[in-house]
N, C-alpha and C positions, 0 to 999 in steps of 0.2 A: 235857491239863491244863486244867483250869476257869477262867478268870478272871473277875472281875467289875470292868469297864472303862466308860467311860462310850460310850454308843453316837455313834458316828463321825459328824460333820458334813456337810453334803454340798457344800459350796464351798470349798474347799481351794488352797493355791497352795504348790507346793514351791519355796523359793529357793535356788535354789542360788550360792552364795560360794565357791569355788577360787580363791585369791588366791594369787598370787607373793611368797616374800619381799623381791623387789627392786620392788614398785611401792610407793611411797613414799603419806601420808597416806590411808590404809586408814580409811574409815567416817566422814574429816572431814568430809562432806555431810549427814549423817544428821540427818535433821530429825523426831524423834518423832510429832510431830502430824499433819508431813503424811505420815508414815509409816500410820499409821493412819487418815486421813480417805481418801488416797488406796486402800484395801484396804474401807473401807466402801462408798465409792461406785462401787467396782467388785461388791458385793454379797460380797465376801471372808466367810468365817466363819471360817477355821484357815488359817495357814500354816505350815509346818514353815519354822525358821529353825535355825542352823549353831552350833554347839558347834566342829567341830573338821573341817576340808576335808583334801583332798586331798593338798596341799600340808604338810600334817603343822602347819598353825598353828591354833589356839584365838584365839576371838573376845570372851573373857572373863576374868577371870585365874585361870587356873585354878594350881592346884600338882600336877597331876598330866603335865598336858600343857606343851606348849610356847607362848605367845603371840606370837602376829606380832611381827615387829619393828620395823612402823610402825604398829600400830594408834592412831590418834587420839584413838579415846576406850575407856576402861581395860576399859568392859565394853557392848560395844559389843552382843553378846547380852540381857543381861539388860537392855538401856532398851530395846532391841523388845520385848523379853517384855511388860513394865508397860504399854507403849503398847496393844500389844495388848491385856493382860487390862482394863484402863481401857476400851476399845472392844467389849469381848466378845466380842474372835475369840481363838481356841484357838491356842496357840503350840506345838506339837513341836518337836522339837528335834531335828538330824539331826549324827551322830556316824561319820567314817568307819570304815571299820576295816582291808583289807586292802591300799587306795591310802594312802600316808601316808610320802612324800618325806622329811620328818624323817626318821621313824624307821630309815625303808630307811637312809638314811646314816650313824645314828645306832648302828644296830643292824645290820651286813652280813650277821651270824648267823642273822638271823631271816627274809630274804628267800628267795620261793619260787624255788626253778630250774627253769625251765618246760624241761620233756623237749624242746622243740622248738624252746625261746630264742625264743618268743612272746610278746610284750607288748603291750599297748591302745596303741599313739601310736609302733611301734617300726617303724623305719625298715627298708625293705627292705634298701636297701643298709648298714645296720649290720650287721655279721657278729662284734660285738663280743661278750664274755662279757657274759651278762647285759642288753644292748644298753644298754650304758652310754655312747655315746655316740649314745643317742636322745635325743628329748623324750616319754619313756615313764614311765608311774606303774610304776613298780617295787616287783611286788606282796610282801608278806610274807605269812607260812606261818605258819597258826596251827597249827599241830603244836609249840608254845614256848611252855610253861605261862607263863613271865614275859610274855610278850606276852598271851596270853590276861587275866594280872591286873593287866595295867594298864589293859586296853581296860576293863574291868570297872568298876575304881578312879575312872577318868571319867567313867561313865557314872555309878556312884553320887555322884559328885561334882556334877552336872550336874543328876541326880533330886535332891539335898537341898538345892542351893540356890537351886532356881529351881522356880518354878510352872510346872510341864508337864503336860500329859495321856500324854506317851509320849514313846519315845525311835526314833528310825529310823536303824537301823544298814545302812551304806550297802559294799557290794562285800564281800558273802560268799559266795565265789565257787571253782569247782575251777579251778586253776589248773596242773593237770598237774604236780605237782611233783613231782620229786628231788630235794629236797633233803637231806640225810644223814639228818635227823632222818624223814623221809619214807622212805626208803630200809629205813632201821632197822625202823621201824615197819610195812611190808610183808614184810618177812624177817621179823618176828614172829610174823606175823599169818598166814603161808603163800602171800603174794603175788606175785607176779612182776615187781618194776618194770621189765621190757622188755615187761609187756604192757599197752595202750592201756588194757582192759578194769579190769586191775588198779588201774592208776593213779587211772581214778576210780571205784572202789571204796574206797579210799583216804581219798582227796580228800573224798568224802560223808561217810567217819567223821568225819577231823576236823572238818570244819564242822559236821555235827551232835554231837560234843562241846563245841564252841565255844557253841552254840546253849541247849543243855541248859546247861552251866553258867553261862553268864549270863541265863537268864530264871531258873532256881532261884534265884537270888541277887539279882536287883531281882524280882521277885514276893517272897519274901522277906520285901524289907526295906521295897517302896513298894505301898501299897496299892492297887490301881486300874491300876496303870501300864502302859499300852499299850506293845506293843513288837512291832516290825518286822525283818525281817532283810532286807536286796535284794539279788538275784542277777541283777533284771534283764528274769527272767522267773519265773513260777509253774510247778514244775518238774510235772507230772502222776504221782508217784511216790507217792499213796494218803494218804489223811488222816492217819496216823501220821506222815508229815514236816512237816507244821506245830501240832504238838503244843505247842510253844515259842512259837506267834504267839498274838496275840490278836486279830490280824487280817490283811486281806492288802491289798498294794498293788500293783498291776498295771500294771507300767512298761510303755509299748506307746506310745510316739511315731511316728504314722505314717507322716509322713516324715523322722522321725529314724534308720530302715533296719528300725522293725516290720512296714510297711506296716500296710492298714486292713483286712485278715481277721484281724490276729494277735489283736486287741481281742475279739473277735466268738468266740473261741475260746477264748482266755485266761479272758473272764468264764463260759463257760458251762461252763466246770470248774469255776473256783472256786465258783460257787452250788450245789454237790454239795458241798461241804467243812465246810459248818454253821458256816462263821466269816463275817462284816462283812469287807465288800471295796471298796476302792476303787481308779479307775484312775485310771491317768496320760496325759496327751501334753501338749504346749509350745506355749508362742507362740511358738514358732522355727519359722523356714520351714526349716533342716535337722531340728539334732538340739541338745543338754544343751551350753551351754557358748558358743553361738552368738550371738556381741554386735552388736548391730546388722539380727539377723535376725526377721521377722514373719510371721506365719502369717496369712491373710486371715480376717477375722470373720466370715464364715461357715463355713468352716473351725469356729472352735471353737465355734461356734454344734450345728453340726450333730455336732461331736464329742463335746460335751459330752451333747444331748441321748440321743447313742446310748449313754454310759456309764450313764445313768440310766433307761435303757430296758431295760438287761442286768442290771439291779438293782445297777449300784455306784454310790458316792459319785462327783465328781467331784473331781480335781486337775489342774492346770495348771501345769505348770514354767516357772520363771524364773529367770534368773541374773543379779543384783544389780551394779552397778559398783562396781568396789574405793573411791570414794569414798561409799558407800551411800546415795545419792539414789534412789528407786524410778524406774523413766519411768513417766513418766504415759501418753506415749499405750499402752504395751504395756496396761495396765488400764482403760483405755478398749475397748479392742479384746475384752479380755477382760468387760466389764458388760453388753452383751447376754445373752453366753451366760448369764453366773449369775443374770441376772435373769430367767431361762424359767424354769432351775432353783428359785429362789427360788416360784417360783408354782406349780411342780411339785410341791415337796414334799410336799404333804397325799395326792398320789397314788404317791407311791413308798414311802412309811414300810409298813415291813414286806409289801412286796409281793413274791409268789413266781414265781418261773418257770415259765410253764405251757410242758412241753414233752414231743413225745410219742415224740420221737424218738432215742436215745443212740450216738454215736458214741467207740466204743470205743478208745480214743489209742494209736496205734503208738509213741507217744515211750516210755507209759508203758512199754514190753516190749523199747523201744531205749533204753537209759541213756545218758546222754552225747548225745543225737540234737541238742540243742537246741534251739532255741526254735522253729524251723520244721522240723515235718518233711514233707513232700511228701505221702506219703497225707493224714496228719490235714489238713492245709490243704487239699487237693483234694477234702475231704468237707464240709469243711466250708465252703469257697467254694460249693459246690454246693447245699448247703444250706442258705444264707445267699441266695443268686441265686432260690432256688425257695421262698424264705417259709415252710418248715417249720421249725417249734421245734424248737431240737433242745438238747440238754449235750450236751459230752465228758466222757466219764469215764475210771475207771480201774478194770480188774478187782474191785475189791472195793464197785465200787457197785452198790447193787438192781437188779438188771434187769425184778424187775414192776412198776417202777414207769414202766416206757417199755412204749408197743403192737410200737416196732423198733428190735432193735440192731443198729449198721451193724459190717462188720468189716471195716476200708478193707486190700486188698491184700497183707497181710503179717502176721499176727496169728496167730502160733502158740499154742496152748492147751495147754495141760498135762492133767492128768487131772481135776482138781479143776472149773479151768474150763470146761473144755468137758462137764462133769456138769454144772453151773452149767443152761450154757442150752440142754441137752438137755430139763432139767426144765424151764426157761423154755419153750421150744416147746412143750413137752405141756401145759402150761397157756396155750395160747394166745397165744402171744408169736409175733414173728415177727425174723426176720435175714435180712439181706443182707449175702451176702459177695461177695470180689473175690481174682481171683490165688489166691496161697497161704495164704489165710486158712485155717483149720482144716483144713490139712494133716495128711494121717496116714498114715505106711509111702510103699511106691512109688505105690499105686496107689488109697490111699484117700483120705477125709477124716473128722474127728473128727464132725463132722454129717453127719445124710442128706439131703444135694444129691438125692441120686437119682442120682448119678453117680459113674463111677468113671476115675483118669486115665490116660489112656493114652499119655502121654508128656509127659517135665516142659518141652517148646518146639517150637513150630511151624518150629521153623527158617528162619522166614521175618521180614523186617524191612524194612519193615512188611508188616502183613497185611488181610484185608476182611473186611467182616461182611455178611450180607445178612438182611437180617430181614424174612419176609412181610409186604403189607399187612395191616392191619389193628392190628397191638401199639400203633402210634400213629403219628396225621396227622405229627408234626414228624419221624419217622425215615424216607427216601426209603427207596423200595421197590430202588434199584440200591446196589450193594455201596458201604459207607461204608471210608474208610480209616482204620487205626488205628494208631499210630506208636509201638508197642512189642509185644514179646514178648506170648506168653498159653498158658497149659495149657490142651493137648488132652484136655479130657475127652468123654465119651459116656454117655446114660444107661444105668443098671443096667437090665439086663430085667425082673429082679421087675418096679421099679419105672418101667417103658414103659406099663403101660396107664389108671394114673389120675395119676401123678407124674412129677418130670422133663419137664416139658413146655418142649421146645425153642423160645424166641423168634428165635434168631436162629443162623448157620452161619459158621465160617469157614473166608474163600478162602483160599487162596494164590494171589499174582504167579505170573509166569510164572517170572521168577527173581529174586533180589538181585543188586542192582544192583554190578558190581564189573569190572573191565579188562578179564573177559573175555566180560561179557556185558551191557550196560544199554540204556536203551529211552526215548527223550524227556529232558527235562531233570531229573525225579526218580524218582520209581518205575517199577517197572514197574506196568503195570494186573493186574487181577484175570486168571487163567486161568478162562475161560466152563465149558472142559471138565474141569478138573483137580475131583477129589472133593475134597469139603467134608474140614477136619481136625480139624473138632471141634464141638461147641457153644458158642456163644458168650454165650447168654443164656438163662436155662434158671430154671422155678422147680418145686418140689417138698416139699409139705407145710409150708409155714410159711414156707419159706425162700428167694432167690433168690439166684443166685449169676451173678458174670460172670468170662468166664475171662480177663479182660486187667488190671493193674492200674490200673485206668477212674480212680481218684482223683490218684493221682499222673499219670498221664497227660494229665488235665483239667489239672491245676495248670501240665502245664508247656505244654501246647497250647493251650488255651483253647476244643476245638469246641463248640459248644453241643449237637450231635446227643448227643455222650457223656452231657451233663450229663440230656437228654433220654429215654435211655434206661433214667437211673437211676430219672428221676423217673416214670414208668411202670411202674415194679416196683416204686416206692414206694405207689402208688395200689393195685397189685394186693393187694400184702401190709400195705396197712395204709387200707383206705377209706375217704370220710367223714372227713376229716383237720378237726381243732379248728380251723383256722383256716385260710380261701385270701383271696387279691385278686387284683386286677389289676393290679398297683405295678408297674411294668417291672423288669426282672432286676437293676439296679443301685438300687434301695430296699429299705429293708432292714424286717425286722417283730418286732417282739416283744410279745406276750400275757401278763399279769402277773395276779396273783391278789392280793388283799387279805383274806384270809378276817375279820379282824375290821371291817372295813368291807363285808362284804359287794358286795364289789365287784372289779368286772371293770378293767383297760385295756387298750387296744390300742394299742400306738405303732408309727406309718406314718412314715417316714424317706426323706429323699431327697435326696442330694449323691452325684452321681457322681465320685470320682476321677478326673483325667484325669493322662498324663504330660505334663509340662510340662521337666523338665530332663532330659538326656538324660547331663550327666558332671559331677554333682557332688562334688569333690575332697574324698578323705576319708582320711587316713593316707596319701596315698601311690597309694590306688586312688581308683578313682571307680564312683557307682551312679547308677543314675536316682532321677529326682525325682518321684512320685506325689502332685497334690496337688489340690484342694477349692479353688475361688474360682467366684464369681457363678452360685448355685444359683439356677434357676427355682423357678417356683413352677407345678405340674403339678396338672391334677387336672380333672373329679371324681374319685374314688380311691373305688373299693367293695371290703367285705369281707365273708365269709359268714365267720360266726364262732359254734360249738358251746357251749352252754352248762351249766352244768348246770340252770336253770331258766330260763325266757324274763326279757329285763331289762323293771322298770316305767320303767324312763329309760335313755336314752342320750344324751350332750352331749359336749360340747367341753370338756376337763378343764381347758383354759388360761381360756377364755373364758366356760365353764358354759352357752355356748347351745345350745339339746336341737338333739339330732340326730334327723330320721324314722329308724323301723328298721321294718322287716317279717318275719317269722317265716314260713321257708319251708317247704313241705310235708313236707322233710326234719327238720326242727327246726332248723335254722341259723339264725341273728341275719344277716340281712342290713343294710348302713349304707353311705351313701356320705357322704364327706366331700367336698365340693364344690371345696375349693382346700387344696393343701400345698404350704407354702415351707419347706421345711429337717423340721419336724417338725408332726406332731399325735397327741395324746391322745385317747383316743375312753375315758370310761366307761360300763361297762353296772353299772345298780345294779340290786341283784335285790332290795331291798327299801327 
């Protein structure tokens, strides 16, 4: 669906208000003015402010919802809204939908029954029905047309009496449900509700019914009106599933349990989707909801600048005191960052992703996978460490418009696809796969590897690779270990004497290690004599393939050789890459296009994450704590960067003082940027 919405801001603060009905004078601090001087001088442009929390209470008087029953002042929404539009920052306005404690009580009918009596905030040792003696958001099931029209009802209610630009609807979400009405509805439908599969299959109808009919109903009725749906995460399930947005917002708090690849992944799908995108993370040193917690300003210095380097808007969560007084120092904290951004903007306004690389999303072909799945993250960590552009996509995106498509580990092809980029490769495209990627029958594959396999496991765990000098200085020439499973394949003979060109061999130990035979304190080592069981690394007309699931195995090991060897096959099958430097493995790169400016950037990144908490308490469990404070400032920093015609300037986008560049014999734009703290802008203007 088409909308015509006003284009999205790029300093953004999400506040979030979950208030209890038992804390008493709700919003009596609230001080309009310095409501807004404090969100200007933090360089604020839009906040999304609360209609309707968690908690099931409304912050205005609505007659469709329920109002707190200590609000202080009657419309404690709409004098933010005025302050704001008086100041000219944009007010959203955020509407729960599937967390909503009233109603849950109010409505027992309506609530989802999660197959597994799983709930956000639900106590392990609750074994209760429902885990009603948690402190859990006890989710409702939109499969209940009266539910569906009341969320509706406030939302229109909220569009016609207050000056919004949009509405963001907050937890629409599969929630595994049995519920009867759920139950009913898969027995109609030819489902199984005892199967995992079925259930969110399910679960996507209804949210996308829920979806469709209320964007057909405020498009409708509100002209312009931005609308949101959050799940949390941006699901990789094809541009048809946000047919209903008018935009996207990319909840990714990095130490709020997304970590800081999820971001880096997250945007470079959505910039394939043709919708305005923006992302998320907090001034929280955890996670949403964290009173008293701060994230170091460099931190969101360096966060922010990376949202804006991946081409989103930026947003910054924060959650409000029940007596709504802003803190000051949290927007303090937050006015550096938006003031890079603020000086940024003339170079991010419709700027494109230059990337040459597309990794093709295993989430998208595992439904239900979540928001992390181990290949796509191990590819795209890798890919992120070795400064290649790259998107994730999903099956139904172009593939000429990338030089390689990666297929991390697992990506099974059906007939359709894998014609796809058979005709890809014959027009010169190239892939890298891993593991069982375009597997086919016992013993083939849906692309010509050149190989054929000869057994679906080494039976050995773990195993070795040895790969002659010469593939590359960083891989040693004595057998590397590798700490998973791999298909034994071997090249086809046809294709022995100009294709299948074997890089690398694996060993096997002598044995696995087990009670009645082990050797030192972990593996055994490589057997010198025992025959090679396969190929390990291997390329052949267009394509490379590695027989171990190298991405997920990276993600969960961390070797570098792994990462090493990918990127050496990436060189082979795709040369002359648009853009290299020398940023060390933890900075990060992105290349952007401005076609009506004629103009190039490059954004050079530098904040290492380090762990710092090792058991932070969270429901009950605890995770580590990955986090950003006292970024140096490193450099010089050189880049050879491919252009389509040589630039007459290059400078400092923040600062506009020119940069030297040299045009090298290859045609690459060489530059060095002489010092980076946190971020820099490098433009090339080509006229």
């Amino acid at each position: 669906m088409t909308r015509t919405a006003k284009p999205l801001r790029y300093r953004h603060i999400h506040l979030d208000f979950h208030t209890s009905g038992q804390i008493p004078g709700v919003g009596a601090r609230f001080d309009a003015a310095d409501f807004a001087a404090t969100l200007k001088r933090a360089h604020v442009d839009s906040i999304t402010v609360f209609a309707k929390c968690h908690h099931g209470w409304s912050y205005y008087p609505t007659k469709v919802g329920r109002v707190h029953p200590h609000l202080a002042r009657p419309d404690l929404m709409g004098e933010m809204i005025a302050a704001l539009k008086a100041a000219d920052i944009e007010a959203p306005v955020y509407l729960t939908v599937q967390w909503d404690e009233e109603t849950a009580r109010e409505h027992p009918e309506w609530r989802a029954l999660s197959a597994t009596n799983a709930f956000s905030h639900g106590l392990a040792t609750d074994s209760s029905s429902g885990q009603q003696l948690s402190p859990a958001w006890h989710a409702l099931c939109l499969n209940h047309a009266p539910l569906r029209q009341r969320i509706l009802e406030q939302a229109r209610e909220v569009a016609s009496a207050y000056d919004t630009p949009g509405l963001f609807f907050d937890i629409v979400i599969a929630n595994d449900c049995v519920c009867p009405a759920c139950i009913e509805r898969m027995l109609a439908s030819g489902l199984n509700p005892e199967s995992e599969r079925d259930r969110r299959i399910n679960d996507e109808a209804v949210l996308a019914q829920f979806r469709e009919e209320t964007s057909a109903a405020l498009f409708a009725e509100f002209a312009g009106l931005r609308v949101f749906y959050n799940a949390g995460h941006i699901a990789r399930s094809g541009r048809a599933r946000y047919k209903d947005y008018t935009h996207l917002e990319l909840e990714s708090l990095p130490t709020g349990g997304w970590g800081y690849n999820h971001l880096p992944a997250s945007a470079r799908y959505a910039a394939t989707l043709g919708l305005e995108y923006l992302a998320h993370t907090g001034k929280f040193h955890a996670g949403w909801g964290e009173f008293g917690g701060f994230k170091h300003p460099d931190a969101l210095d360096y966060e922010c600048a990376q949202m804006a380097a991946l081409g989103a808007r930026c947003l910054v969560g924060d959650a409000l005191h029940p007596d709504g007084a802003l803190d000051h120092p949290t927007y303090e904290r937050i006015a550096p960052a938006y003031a890079r951004i603020a000086r940024l903007e003339p170079f991010l306004d419709g700027a494109q992703q230059v990337s040459e690389i597309a990794i093709l999303s295993a989430e998208h072909l595992q439904p239900g996978a979540g928001r992390n799945h181990p290949s796509d993250d191990g590819a795209v960590q890798m890919l992120l460490e070795l400064h290649r552009p790259f998107d994730v996509i999903d099956p139904n995106a172009r593939f000429e418009d990338y030089r390689l498509v990666v297929l991390p580990d697992e990506i099974a092809l059906d007939a359709a696809l894998a014609q796809r980029l058979r005709e890809y490769l014959a027009s010169g495209g190239a892939v890298l796969a891993s593991w069982r990627s375009a597997r086919e029958g016992e013993h083939g594959f849906a692309l010509d590897f050149g190989l054929r396999v000869t057994a679906p496991t080494t039976g050995f765990l773990p195993s070795y690779v040895t790969m002659p000098g010469g593939f590359d200085a960083r891989v040693p020439a004595s057998p590397v270990v590798f700490y998973d499973d791999a298909l034994c394949v071997q090249p086809l003979a046809h294709a022995a004497p100009n294709g299948a060109q074997v890089f690398g061999e694996i060993r096997p130990p002598y044995f696995n290690r087990n009670w009645r035979h082990f050797s030192s304190h972990a593996h055994a080592p490589h057997d010198a004599e025992a025959a090679s069981l396969g190929a390990a690394v291997a390329m052949h007309a267009g394509t490379g393939y590695i027989a171990y699931p190298v991405f997920r195995l990276y993600r969960a090991v961390g070797q570098p050789i792994y990462r090493d060897i990918v990127d050496a096959l990436i060189e082979r099958l795709m040369p002359n890459a648009a853009v290299r430097t020398d940023l060390p493995t933890s900075g990060r790169l992105a290349l952007t296009h401005q076609p009506h400016r004629k103009r190039h950037v490059l954004h050079l990144l530098y904040g290492a994450p380090q762990l710092r908490g090792q058991a932070m308490p969270l429901d009950g469990r605890t995770r580590a704590m990955e986090m950003i404070e006292d970024i140096p400032a490193i450099g010089p920093v050189s880049a050879r960067v491919r252009l389509p015609r040589p630039p007459v300037r290059a400078y400092d986008a923040l600062t506009g003082e020119s940069l030297d560049w040299t045009l090298a014999a290859d045609g690459a734009v060489q530059v060095t940027v002489p010092r980076l703290r946190i971020h820099a802008a490098v433009a090339f203007e080509a006229e």
